[in-house]
Legacy VTK file of the C-alpha trace (Angstrom):
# vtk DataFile Version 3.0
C-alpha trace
ASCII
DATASET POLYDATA
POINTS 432 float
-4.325 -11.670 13.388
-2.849 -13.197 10.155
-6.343 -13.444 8.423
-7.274 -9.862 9.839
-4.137 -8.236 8.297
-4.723 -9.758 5.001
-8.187 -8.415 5.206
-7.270 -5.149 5.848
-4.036 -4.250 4.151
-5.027 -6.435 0.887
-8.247 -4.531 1.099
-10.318 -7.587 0.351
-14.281 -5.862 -0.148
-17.119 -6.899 2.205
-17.192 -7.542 6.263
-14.588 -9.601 8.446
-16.242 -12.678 10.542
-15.416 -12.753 14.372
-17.450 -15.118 15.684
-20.563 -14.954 13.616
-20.316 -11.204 13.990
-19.994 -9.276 10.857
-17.681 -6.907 11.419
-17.427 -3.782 8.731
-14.195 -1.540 7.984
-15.985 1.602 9.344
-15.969 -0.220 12.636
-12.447 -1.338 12.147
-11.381 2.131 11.967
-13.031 3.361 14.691
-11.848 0.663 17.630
-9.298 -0.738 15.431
-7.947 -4.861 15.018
-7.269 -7.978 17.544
-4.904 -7.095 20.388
-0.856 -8.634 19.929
-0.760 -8.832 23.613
-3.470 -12.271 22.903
-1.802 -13.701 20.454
-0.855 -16.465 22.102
-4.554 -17.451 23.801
-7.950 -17.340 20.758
-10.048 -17.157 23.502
-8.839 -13.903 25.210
-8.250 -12.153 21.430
-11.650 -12.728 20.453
-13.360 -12.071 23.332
-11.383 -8.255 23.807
-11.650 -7.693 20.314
-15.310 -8.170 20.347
-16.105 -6.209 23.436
-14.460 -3.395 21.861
-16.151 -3.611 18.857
-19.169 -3.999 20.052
-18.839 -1.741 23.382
-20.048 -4.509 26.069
-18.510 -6.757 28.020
-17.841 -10.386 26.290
-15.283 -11.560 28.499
-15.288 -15.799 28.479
-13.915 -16.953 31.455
-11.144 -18.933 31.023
-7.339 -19.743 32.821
-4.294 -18.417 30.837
-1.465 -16.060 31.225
-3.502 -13.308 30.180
-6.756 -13.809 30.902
-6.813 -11.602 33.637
-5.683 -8.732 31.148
-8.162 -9.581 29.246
-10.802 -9.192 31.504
-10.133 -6.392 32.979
-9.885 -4.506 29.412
-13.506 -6.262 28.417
-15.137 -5.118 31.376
-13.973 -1.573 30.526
-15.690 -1.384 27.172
-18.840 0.376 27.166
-17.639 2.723 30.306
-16.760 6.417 29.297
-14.263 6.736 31.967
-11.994 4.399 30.123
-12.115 5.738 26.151
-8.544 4.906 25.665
-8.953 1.453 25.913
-11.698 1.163 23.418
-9.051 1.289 20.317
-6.558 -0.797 19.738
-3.904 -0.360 16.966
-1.156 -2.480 17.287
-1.802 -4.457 14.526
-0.229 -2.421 12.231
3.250 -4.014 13.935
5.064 -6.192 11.699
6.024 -6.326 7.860
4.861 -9.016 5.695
6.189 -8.928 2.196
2.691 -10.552 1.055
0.444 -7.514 2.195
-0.049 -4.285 -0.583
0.172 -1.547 1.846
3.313 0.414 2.195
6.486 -0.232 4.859
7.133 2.097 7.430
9.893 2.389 9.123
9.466 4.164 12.826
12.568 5.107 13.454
11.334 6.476 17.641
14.034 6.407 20.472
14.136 6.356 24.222
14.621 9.898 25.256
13.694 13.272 26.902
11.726 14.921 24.424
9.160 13.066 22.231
9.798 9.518 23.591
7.727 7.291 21.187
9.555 4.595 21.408
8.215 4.082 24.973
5.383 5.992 24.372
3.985 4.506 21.375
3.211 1.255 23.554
1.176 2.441 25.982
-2.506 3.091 27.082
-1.898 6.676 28.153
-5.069 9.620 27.919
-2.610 11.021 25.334
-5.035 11.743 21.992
-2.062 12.708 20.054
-0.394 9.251 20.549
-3.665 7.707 20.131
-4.324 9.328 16.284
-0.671 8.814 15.434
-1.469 4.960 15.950
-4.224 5.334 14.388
-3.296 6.254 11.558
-0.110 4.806 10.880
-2.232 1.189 11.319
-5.068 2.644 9.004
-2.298 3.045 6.050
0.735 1.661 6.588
2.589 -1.858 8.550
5.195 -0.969 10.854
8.882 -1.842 11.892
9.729 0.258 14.886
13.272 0.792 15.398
15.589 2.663 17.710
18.807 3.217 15.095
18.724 2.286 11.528
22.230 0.621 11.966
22.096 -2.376 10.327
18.903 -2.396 8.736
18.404 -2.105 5.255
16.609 0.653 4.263
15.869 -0.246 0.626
13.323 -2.968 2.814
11.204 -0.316 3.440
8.680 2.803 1.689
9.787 5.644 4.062
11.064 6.383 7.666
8.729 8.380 10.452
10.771 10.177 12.683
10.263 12.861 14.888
12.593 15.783 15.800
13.393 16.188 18.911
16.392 18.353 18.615
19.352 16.188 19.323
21.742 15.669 16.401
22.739 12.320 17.775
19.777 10.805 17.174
20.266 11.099 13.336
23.734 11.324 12.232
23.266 7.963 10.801
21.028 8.462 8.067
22.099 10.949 5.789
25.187 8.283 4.612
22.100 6.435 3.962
20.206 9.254 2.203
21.706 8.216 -1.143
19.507 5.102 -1.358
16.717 7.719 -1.625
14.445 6.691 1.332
11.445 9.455 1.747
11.888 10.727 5.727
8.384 12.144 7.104
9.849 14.160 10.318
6.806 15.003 12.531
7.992 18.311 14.292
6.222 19.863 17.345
8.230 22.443 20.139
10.867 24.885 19.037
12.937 25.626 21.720
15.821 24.553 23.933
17.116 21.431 22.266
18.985 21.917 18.210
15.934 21.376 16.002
17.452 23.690 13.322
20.428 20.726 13.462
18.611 17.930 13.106
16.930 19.726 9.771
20.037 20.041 8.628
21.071 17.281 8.971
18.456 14.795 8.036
16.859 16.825 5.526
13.193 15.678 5.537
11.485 15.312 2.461
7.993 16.466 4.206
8.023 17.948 7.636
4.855 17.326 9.446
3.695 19.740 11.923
0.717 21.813 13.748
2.393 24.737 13.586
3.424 25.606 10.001
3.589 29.546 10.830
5.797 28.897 13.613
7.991 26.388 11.997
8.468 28.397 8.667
9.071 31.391 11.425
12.020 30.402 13.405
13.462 27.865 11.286
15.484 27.761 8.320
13.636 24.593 6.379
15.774 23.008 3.745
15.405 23.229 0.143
13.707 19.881 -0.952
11.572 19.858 2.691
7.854 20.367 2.170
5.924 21.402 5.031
2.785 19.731 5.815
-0.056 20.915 7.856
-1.160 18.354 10.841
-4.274 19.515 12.833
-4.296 17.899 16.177
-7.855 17.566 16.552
-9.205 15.054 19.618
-10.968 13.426 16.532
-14.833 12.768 16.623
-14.064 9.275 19.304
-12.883 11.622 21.789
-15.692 15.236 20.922
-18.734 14.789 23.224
-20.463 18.509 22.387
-22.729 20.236 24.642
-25.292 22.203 23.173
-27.563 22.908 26.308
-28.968 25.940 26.836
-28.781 25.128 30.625
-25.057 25.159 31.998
-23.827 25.329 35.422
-20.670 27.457 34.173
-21.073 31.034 32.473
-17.245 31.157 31.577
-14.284 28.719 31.590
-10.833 29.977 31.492
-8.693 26.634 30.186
-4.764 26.643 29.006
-1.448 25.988 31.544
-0.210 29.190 33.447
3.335 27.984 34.658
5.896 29.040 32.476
7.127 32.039 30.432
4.947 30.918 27.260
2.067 31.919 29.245
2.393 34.907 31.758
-0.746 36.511 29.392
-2.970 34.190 30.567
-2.063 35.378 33.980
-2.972 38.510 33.038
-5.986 37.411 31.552
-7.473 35.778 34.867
-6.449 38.820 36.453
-9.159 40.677 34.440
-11.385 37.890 34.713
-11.500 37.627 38.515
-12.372 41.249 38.360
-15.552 40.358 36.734
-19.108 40.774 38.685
-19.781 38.020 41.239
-23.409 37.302 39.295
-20.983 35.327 36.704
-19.910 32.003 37.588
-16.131 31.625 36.254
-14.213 28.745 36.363
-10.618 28.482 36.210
-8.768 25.183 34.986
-5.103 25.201 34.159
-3.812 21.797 34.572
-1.060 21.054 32.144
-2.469 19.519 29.154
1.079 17.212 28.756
0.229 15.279 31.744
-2.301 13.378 29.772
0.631 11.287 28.179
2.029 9.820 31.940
-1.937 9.034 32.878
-3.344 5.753 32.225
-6.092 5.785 34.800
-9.556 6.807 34.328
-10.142 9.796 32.273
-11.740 11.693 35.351
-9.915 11.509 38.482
-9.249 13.718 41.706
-5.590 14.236 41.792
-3.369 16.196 44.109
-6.961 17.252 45.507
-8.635 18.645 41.977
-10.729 17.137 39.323
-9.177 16.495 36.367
-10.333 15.339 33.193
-8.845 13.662 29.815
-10.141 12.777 26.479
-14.009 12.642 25.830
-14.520 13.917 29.511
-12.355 17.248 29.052
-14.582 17.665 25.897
-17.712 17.082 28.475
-16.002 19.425 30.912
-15.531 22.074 28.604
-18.697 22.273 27.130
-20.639 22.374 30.624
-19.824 26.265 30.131
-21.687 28.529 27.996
-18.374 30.530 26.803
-14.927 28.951 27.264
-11.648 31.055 27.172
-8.754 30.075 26.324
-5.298 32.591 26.589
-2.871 33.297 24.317
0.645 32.555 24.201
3.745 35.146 24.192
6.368 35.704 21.590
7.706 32.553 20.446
4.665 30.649 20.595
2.083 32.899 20.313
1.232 31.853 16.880
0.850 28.290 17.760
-2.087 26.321 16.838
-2.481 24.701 19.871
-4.776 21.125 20.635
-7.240 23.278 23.022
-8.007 25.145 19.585
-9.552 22.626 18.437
-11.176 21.141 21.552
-12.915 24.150 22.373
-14.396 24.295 18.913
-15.987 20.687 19.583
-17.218 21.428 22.834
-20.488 22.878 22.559
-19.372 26.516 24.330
-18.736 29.320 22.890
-15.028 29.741 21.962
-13.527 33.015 22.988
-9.732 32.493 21.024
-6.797 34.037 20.579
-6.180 34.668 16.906
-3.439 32.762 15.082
-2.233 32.726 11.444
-3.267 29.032 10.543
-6.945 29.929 11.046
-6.521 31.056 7.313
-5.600 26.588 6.937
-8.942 25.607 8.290
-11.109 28.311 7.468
-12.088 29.933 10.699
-13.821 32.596 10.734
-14.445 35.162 13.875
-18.153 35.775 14.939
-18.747 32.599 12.971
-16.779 30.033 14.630
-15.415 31.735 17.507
-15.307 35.093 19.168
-11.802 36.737 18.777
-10.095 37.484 22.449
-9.113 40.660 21.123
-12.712 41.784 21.558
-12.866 41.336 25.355
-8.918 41.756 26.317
-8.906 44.471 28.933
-12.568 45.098 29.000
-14.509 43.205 31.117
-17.431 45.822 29.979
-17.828 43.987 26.696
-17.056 40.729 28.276
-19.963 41.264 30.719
-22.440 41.706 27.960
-21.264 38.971 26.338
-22.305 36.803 29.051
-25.159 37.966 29.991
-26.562 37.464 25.914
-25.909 33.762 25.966
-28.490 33.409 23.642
-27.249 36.146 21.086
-23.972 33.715 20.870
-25.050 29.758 20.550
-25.110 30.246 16.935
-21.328 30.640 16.993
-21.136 27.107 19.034
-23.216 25.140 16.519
-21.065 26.428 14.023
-18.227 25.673 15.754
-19.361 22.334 16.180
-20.538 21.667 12.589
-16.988 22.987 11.409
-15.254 20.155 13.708
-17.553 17.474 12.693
-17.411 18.140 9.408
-13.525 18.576 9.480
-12.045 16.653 11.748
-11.621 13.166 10.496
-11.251 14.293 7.144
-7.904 16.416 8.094
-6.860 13.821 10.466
-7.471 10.258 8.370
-8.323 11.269 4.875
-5.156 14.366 5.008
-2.981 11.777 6.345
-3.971 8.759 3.865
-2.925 12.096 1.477
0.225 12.281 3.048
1.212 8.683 2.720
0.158 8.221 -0.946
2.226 11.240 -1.436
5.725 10.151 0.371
5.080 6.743 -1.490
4.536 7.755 -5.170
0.920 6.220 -5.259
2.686 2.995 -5.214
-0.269 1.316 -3.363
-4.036 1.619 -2.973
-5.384 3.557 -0.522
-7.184 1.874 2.148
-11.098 0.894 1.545
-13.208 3.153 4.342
LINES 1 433
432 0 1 2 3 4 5 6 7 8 9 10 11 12 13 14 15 16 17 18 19 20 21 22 23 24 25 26 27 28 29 30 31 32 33 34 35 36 37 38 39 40 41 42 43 44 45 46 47 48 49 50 51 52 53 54 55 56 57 58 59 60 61 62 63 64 65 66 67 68 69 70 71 72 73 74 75 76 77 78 79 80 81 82 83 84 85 86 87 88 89 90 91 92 93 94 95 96 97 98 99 100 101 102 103 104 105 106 107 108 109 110 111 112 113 114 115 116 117 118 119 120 121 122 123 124 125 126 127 128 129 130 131 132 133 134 135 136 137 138 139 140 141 142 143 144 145 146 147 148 149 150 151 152 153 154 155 156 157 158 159 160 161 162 163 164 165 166 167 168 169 170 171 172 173 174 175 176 177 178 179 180 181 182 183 184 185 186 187 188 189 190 191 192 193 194 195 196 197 198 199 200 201 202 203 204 205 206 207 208 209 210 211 212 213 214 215 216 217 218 219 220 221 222 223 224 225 226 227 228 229 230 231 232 233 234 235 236 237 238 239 240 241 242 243 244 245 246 247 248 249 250 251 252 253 254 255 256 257 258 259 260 261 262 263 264 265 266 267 268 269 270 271 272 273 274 275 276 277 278 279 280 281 282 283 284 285 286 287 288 289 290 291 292 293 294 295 296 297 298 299 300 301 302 303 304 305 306 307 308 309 310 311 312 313 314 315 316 317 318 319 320 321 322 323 324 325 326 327 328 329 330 331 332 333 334 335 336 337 338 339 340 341 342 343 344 345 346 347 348 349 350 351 352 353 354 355 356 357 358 359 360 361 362 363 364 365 366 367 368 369 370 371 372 373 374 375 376 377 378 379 380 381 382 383 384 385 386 387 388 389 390 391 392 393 394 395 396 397 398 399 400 401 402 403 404 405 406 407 408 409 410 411 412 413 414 415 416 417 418 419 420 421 422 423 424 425 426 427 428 429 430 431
């Protein structure tokens, strides 16, 4: 682990030896460094670091306390039912003075909304958690704390917080604010809990968010706070597009229907079930959120349904030609919402609600997707739609080029912007 991290964060040029195995910094960044959890046994870290890199199983059988571990996560490399266990960023944990990369300090606690401090830990079918480890360990080395009592500050490049509307949480650190430490504050809902408080009173010096619109919408941000836009793509690791011209599904209507956010989708399945029996429409409204309590396979049967997670939702959804996804109401209807963007990977046809942050990523409709608006109410125009299948796979290959082409840029590149950014250029940015 030592002779990794000086590798990576001292960017030293060339490949890094495992073994007799050459192993290059694109792969590094794609299933990431040695576990922590093997520190203590060369024989299991080797052996699960290799498997992942290499996608087979290299398990050595051997007795220690974690062996077992061990070989259970080796024999699930290779197998596409078990994606989030083929990266592993934890190595990023731990400052050392020696290494030129900058100090982050997580500042995550235990609680109701956001959670990281538990969260951040896991193996969870959570793609969000996933690409924040990602690429935290691809710039930065971490301290995680849960208060920054006690800790000195001027130790570290910046604090990464996230607001999750209690006040508590932060009342510390604007005593501290006078020592000048940059705060990134990742921001994501906007309702129930005192998120305009905790602006106030930690006053971020970049506030990191999917929903810009929405954010600069409902919120006052303070003077000195510059908003940053963060896509929440699934990433390339987690896209499998389907491009077929055969599909068992003509139409797939996606997005959660419980709650008051989303009585339009209701609506919109309403219409849709009204359409003629020749199409074959599928509805699938599982809440996406679940995905961060699920560490099992990424396809399962649960309470009686299939449901699917990471690289096998992005199968799912592009087994259908079109895919639909409904919009929001008032108050988050101009969220740009993960599905967005996994739609646009898939392979179908996205049929999408329009939101203002399209402008961000260049979207255009008829190129990249086909606007709801033109089929709302009308199942006239729908039904022609799907019955020209043909007339429309141009818009999914575009879709799909967009993603590829975009989505590790915005979500590695953007963020390696980001850091260089809250640190002043102070170090060099990692070697890809």
């Amino acid at each position: 682990m030592k002779a990794f991290r000086e590798f990576w964060y001292n960017n030293v040029p060339g490949t890094f030896d495992v073994a007799g195995h050459a192993i290059t910094r694109g792969q590094i960044h794609t299933y990431g460094g040695p576990a922590t959890l093997f520190a203590q046994c060369n024989v299991c870290e080797e052996a699960e670091w290799l498997s992942r890199l290499l996608q087979k199983n290299l398990f050595r059988p051997h007795t220690c306390p974690t062996s077992n571990t061990c070989r259970t996560l080796c024999g699930r490399q290779g197998d596409d039912l078990w994606t989030h266990y083929h990266q592993n960023f934890w190595y990023s944990v731990g400052i050392d003075e020696t290494l030129d990369a900058p100090k982050c300090l997580c500042l995550f606690r235990k609680e109701r909304k956001g959670n990281l401090l538990v969260r951040f830990g896991r193996w969870e079918c959570d793609s969000a958690l996933i690409n924040v480890r990602r690429q935290l360990a691809q710039t930065c080395q971490l301290k995680i704390v849960s208060s920054v009592k006690n800790i000195n500050l001027q130790d570290y490049d910046f604090i990464y917080t996230m607001n999750s509307g209690v006040v508590g949480n932060f009342v510390e650190i604007p005593e501290e604010r006078k020592k000048r430490i940059p705060i990134v504050m990742y921001a994501h809902d906007m309702w129930k809990f005192d998120y305009q408080g905790v602006l106030d009173c930690v006053r971020p010096d970049i506030l990191l968010t999917p929903f810009p619109t929405s954010w600069r919408k409902n919120f006052k941000i303070p003077a000195g706070t510059k908003l940053w836009f963060y896509p929440l793509f699934a990433t390339r690791f987690f896209t499998r597009p389907n491009l077929s011209t055969r599909k068992e599904i003509d139409l797939l209507s996606i997005g959660n229907v419980k709650g008051k956010f989303y009585t339009a989708r209701v609506v919109l399945d309403k219409q849709l079930r009204r359409l003629p029996k020749k199409f074959k429409v599928v509805y699938s409204h599982n809440v996406g959120c679940r995905r961060a309590k699920w560490n099992g396979p990424a396809s399962s049967i649960q309470g009686g349904m299939p449901v699917h997670y990471l690289n096998k939702w992005s199968e799912f959804l592009g087994s259908a030609h079109f895919v639909v996804f409904g919009p929001c109401i008032e108050g988050a209807k101009d969220m740009l919402l993960m599905k967005y963007y996994e739609c646009l990977g898939s392979g179908a046809v996205p049929i999408l609600p329009v939101v203002p942050d399209f402008k961000r990523l260049g979207l255009q409709p008829m190129v990249h997707y086909i606007p709801l608006s033109r089929v709302w109410g009308d199942n006239g125009v729908l039904s022609k739609i799907l019955s020209r299948q043909q007339d429309y796979r141009h818009i999914a290959k575009a879709a799909v080029k967009w993603y590829f082409d975009n989505a590790d840029e915005l979500m590695f590149r953007r963020f390696d912007d980001l850091i260089q950014t809250v640190t002043g250029g102070r170090y060099p940015r990692r070697l890809y």
